[in-house]
Every structure is written in structure tokens, then in C-alpha cells.
C-alpha positions in Angstrom: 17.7 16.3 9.8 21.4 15.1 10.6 24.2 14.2 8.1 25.9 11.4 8.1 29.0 13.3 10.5 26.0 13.8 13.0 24.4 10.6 13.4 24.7 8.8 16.5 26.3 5.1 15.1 24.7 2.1 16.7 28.0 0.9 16.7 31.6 0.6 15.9 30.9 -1.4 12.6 28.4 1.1 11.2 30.5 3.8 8.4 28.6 6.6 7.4 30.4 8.9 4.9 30.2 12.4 5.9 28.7 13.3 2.6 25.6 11.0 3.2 23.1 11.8 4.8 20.6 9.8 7.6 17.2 10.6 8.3 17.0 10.8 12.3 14.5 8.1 12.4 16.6 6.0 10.4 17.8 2.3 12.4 21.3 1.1 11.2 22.9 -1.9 12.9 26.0 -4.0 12.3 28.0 -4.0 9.5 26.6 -1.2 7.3 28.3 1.4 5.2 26.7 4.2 3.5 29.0 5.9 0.9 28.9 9.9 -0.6 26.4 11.0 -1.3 24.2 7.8 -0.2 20.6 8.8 1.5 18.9 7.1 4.3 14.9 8.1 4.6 12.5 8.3 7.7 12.0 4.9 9.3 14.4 2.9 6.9 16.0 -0.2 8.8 19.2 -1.7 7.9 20.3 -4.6 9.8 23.8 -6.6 9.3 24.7 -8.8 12.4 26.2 -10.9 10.1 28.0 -10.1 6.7 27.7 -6.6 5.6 25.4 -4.0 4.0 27.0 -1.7 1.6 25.5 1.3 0.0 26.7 2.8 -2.8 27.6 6.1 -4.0 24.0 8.6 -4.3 22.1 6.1 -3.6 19.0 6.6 -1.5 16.8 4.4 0.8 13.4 5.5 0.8 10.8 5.5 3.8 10.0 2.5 5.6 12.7 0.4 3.2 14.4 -3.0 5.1 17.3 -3.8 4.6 18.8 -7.2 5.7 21.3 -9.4 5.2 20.7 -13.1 4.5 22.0 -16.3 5.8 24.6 -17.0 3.7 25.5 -13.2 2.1 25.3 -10.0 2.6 23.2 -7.1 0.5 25.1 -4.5 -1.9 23.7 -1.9 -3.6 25.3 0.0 -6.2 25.8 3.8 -6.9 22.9 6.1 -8.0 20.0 3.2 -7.2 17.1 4.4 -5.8 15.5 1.7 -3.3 11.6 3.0 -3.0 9.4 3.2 -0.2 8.3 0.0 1.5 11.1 -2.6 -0.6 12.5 -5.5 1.5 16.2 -6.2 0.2 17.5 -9.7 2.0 20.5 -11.1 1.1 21.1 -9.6 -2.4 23.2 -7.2 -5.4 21.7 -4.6 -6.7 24.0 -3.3 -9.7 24.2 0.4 -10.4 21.9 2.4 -11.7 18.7 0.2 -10.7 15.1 1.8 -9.4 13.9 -0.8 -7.3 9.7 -0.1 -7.0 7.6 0.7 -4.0 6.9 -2.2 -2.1 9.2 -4.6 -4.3 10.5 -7.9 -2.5 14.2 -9.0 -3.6 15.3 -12.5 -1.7 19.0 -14.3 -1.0 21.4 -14.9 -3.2 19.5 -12.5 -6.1 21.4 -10.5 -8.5 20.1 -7.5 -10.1 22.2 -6.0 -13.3 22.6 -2.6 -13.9 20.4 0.1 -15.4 16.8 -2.2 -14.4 13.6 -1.3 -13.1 12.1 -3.5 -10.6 8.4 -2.9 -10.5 6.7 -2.4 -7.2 4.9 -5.0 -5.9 7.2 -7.4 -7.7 8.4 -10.8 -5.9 12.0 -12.0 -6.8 12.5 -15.4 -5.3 15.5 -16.7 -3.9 18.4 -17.1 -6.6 16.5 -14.9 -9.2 19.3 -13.8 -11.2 18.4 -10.4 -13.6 20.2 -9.6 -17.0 21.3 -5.7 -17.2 19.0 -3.6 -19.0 16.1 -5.3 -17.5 12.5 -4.3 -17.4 11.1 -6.9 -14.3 7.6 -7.2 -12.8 5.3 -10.0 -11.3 4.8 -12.7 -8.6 7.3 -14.4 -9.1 8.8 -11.6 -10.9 10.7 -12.2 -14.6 12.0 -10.2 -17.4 9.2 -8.0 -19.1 11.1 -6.0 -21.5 14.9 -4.9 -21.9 15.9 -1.2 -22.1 18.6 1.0 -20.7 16.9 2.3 -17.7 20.5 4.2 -16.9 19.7 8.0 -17.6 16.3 7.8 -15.7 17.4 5.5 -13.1 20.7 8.4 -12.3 18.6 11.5 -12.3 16.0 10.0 -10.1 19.0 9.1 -7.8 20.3 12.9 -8.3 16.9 14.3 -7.2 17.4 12.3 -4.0 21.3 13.8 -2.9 20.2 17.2 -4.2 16.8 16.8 -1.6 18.8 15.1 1.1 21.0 18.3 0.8 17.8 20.5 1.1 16.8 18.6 4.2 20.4 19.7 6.2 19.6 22.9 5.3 15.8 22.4 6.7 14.7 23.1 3.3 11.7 20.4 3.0 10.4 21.1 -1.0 13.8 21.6 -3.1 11.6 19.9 -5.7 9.3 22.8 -6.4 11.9 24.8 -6.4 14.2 22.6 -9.9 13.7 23.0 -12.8 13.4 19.3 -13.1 13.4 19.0 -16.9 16.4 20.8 -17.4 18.1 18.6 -14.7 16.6 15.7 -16.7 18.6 16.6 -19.8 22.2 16.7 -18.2 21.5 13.5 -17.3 20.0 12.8 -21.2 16.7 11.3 -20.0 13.8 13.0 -21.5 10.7 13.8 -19.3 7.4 12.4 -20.8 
């Protein structure tokens, strides 16, 4: 497993912050940066011929995510998101401090606030615009609940940098080895 330092760019657009980290199976092209602390998993592909993609600060792209931009806009995500396995992102903001769920769908031109949860398998149409502190789910996705997601959303960000950290070290279960609810109280989410 390579850092960000280490990876071969696809190309002179493509900024990788030495303190992020790219799994080798990872495909970035175009305009992409990835900032500290910001984690790219196995088979993740981010794509910006147009536009740009930027990833914020600890935030992690899980397996298999896509990334795109969209016809008019490019895609942001904030710092300490985590972007699950399987989510298409196309041509949208995602705030800080959002869990987007596994296999979750987010179109052009959508805006997610900070501190939400994005249920997987959830559908947000073109122009879907979500309120912070938003609890979303649904085909076409809408607004379920509201509660600050922030505290959980952060520590399951934190588990990602401190595993992407593991992997440079070719350490492959850092999990089993925290004490993941003491972790979970610095960041003042309780486990349940």
C-alpha cells in the first residue's frame, strides 16, 4: 500500500497530499485533489476531465466508490466524510462531517449539509438540496429525521486515517487492535 508521495499521478492535474493515502488499485484522473489525511480505497474511481474533484481533509473513499464530475459542476467533499463502499457521487457537495451509505446514489447539482447520514441504497435526484443535520433515506431519497450526526460521522472518519496509516505500515487489522470505545469518547459519540 502506497501513500499519497508514492503514487504514480495519472497526470499533471491530479494533487495528492503527502499525508493521504491511495490504495494501489485506486484510478484518479483529471482534476482531482485529495487533501491530509484524505483516504482512497481498493478499486475507487475518480474521474474529472472537466471541473474538479476535491477531497477534503480525513476523508475516506471506500471500495469500489465512483466518483465523477457532472456536466455543469464539479463534486466536493468535505473534511472527515466517509463515502462507503459502492456510492456513485456525480456532480455534487458533500458538507463536512457527512457518512454517505453503502451503495447511496447522489446526482448533479445536489447539496448535502453537514453532519448527515445518507442511507445506503438511497437515490438523491438531480438538484436534491439537504438541510444540515439531516437524517435522509429512500427512492427518491428525502429528509427522515434531523439530528447532529457530527461526533459519529468524525470518528468513523478517524478510524479510516488511523487504518490508512496501518496499511503504510502493512498492518491490515489496526481495528482489532483500538480500543474503539475509548476513541469514540474523544470524539463524544457514545457506542451503542
Amino acid at each position: 500500500m502506497l501513500k499519497g508521495s508514492d503514487v504514480a499521478r495519472s497526470g499533471p492535474l491530479v494533487a495528492i497530499d503527502d499525508e493521504a493515502f491511495v490504495h494501489p488499485t485506486a484510478q484518479i484522473y483529471g482534476k482531482v485533489s485529495l487533501s491530509a489525511g484524505a483516504s482512497v480505497w481498493s478499486n475507487a474511481v475518480i474521474r474529472a476531465e472537466m471541473h474538479e474533484v476535491v477531497i477534503g481533509p480525513r476523508s475516506n473513499i471506500q471500495d469500489f466508490v465512483m466518483i465523477h464530475v457532472g456536466n455543469g459542476m464539479g463534486t466536493r467533499v468535505g473534511a472527515d466524510c466517509s463515502i462507503t463502499h459502492h456510492v456513485t457521487l456525480h456532480g455534487c457537495s458533500v458538507g463536512d462531517n457527512v457518512l454517505v451509505g453503502i451503495g447511496a446514489t447522489i446526482m448533479d447539482g445536489s447539496v448535502i449539509g453537514e453532519n448527515s447520514i445518507i442511507a445506503g441504497g438511497s437515490f438523491l435526484k438531480e438538484g436534491t438540496v439537504i438541510p444540515p443535520n439531516s437524517i435522509v433515506a429512500g427512492v427518491p431519497a428525502v429528509v427522515k429525521a434531523t439530528r447532529d450526526s457530527s461526533a459519529a460521522n468524525r470518528f468513523n472518519a478517524w478510524i479510516y486515517v488511523e487504518n490508512a496509516a496501518a496499511y503504510v505500515r502493512g498492518e491490515h487489522r489496526r481495528w482489532n487492535d483500538l480500543d474503539l470505545t475509548a476513541a469514540a469518547a474523544r470524539f463524544g459519540f457514545v457506542r451503542g
